[in-house]
MDAnalysis code that builds the backbone (N, CA, C; Angstrom):
import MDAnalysis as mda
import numpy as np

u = mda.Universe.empty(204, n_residues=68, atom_resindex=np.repeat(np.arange(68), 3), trajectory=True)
u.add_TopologyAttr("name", ["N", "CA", "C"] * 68)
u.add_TopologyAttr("resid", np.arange(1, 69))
u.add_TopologyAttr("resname", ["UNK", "UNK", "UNK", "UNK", "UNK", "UNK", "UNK", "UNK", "UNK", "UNK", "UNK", "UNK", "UNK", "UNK", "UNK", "UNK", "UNK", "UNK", "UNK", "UNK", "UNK", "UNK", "UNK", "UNK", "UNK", "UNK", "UNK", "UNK", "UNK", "UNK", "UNK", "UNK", "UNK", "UNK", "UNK", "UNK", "UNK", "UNK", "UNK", "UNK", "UNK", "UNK", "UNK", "UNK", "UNK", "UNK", "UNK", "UNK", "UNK", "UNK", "UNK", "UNK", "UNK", "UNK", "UNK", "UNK", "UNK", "UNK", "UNK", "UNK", "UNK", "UNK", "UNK", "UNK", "UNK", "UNK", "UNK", "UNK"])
u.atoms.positions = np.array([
    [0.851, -1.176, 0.000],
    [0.000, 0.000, 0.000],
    [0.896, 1.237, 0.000],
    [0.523, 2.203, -0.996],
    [1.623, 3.359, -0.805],
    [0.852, 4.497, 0.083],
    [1.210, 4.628, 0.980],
    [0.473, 5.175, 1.985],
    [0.668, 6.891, 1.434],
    [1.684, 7.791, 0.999],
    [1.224, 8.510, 0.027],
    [-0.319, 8.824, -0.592],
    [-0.402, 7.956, -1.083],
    [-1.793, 8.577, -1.272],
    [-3.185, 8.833, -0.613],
    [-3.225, 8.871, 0.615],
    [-3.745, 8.555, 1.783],
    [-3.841, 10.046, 1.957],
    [-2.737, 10.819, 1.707],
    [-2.790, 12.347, 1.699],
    [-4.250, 12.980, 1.879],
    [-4.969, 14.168, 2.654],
    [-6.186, 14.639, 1.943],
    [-5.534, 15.384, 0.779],
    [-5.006, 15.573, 1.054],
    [-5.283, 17.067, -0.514],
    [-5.059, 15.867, -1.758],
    [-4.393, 14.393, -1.990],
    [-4.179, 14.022, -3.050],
    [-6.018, 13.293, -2.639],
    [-6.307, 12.454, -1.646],
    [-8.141, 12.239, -1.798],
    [-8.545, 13.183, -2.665],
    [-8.384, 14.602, -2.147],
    [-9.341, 15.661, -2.607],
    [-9.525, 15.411, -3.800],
    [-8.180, 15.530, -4.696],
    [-7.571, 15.376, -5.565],
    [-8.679, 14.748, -6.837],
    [-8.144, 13.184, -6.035],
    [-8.779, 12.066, -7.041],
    [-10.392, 12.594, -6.679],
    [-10.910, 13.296, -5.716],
    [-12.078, 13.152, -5.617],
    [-13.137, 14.460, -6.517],
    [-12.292, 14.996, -6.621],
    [-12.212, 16.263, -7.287],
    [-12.175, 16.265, -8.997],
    [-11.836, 15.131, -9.273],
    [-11.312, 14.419, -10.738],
    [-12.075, 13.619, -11.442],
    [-13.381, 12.589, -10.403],
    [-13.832, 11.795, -10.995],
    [-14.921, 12.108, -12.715],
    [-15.133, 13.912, -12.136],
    [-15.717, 13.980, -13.355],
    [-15.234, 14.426, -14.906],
    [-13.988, 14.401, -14.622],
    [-13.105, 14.757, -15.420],
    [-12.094, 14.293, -16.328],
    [-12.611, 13.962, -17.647],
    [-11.938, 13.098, -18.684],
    [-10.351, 12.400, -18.027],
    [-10.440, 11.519, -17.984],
    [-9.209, 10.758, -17.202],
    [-7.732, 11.341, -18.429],
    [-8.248, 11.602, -19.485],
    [-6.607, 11.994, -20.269],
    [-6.481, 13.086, -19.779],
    [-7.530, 14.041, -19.618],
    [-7.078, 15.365, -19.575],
    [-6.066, 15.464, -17.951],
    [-7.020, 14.428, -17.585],
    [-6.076, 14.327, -15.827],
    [-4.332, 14.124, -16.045],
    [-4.264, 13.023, -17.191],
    [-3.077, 12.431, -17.230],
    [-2.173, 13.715, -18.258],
    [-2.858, 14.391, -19.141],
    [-1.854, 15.158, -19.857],
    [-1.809, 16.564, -19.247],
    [-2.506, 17.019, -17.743],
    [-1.747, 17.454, -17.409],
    [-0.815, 17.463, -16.211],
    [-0.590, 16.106, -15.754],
    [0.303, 15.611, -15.113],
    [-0.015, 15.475, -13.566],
    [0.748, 15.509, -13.050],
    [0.680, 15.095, -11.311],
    [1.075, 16.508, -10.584],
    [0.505, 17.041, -10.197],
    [0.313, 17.929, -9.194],
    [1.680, 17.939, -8.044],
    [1.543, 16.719, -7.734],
    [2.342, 15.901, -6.758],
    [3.747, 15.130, -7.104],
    [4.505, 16.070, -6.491],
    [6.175, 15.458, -6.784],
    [5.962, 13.852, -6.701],
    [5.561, 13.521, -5.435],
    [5.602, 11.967, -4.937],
    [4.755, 11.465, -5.006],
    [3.864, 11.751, -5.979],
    [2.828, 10.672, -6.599],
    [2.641, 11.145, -8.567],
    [2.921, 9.664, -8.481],
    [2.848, 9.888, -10.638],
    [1.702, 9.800, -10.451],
    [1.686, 10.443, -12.456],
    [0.389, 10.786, -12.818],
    [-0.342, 9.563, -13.000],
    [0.100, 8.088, -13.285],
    [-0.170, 7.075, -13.429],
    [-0.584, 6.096, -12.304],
    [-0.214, 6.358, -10.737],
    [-0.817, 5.802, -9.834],
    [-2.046, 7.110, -9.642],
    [-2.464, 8.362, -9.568],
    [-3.436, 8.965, -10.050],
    [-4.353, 8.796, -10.461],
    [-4.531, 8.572, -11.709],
    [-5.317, 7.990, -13.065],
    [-5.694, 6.405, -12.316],
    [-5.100, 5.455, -11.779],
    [-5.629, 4.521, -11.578],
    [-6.296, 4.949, -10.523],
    [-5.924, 5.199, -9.583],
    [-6.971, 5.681, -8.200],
    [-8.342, 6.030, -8.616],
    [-8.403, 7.338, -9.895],
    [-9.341, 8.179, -9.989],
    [-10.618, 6.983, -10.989],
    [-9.830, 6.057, -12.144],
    [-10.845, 5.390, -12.836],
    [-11.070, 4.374, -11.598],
    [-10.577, 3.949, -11.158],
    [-10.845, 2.515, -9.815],
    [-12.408, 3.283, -9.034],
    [-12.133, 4.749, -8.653],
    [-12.707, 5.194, -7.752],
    [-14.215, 5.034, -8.271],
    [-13.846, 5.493, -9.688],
    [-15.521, 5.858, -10.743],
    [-16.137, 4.516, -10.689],
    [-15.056, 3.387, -10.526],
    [-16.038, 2.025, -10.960],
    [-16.604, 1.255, -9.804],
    [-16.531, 1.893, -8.707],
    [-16.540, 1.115, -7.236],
    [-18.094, 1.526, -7.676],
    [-19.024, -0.048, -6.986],
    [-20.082, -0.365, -7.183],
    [-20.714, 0.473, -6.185],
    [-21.978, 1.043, -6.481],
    [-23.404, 1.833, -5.929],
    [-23.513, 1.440, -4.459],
    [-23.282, 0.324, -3.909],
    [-23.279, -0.366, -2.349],
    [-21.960, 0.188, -1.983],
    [-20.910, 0.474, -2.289],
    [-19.632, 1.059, -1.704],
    [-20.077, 2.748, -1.498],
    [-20.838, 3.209, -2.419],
    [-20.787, 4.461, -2.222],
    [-21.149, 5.581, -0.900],
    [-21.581, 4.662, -0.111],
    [-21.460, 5.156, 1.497],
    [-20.245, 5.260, 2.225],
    [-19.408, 4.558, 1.751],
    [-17.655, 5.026, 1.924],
    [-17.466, 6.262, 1.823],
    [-18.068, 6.690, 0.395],
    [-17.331, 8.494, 0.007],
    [-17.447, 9.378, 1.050],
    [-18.291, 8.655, 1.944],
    [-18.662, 9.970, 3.247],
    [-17.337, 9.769, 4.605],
    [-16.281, 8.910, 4.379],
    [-15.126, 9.051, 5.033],
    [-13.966, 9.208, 4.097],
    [-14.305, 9.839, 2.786],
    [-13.587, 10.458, 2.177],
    [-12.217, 10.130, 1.898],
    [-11.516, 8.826, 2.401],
    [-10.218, 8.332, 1.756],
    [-10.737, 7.101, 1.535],
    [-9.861, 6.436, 0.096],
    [-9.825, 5.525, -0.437],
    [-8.549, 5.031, -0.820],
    [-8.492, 4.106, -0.571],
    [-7.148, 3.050, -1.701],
    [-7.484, 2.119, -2.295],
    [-7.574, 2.162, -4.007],
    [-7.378, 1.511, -4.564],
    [-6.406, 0.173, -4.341],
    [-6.823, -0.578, -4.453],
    [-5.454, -1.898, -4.437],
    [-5.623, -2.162, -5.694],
    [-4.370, -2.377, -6.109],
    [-3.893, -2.599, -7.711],
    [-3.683, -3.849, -7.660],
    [-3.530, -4.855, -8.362],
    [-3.332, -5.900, -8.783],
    [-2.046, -6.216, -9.264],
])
């Protein structure tokens, strides 16, 4: 787990993003010295696809993706 992203302001971040064309996220890069734009982008599409029964989570506002 990269605990990095655990950050609020990078949550905010991805949370702040979901409505927002995932390239445009990626071409214009990472905000964040210590987080790529590519663990980003996965957080933010992972976040969009978490099923309708998870969505009572968003109300404690951090998430981690686990990657595979």
């Amino acid at each position: 787990m990269d605990i990095k992203l655990l950050k609020p302001e990078i949550q905010n971040y991805i949370t702040d993003n979901l409505k927002i064309d995932i390239n445009a996220v990626i071409l214009k890069g990472s905000p964040f010295p210590e987080v790529s734009v590519q663990e980003l982008a996965t957080q933010i599409e992972s976040k969009k696809k978490l099923p309708v029964n998870c969505l009572l989570g968003f109300q404690q506002e951090i998430f981690y993706i686990l990657q595979n």
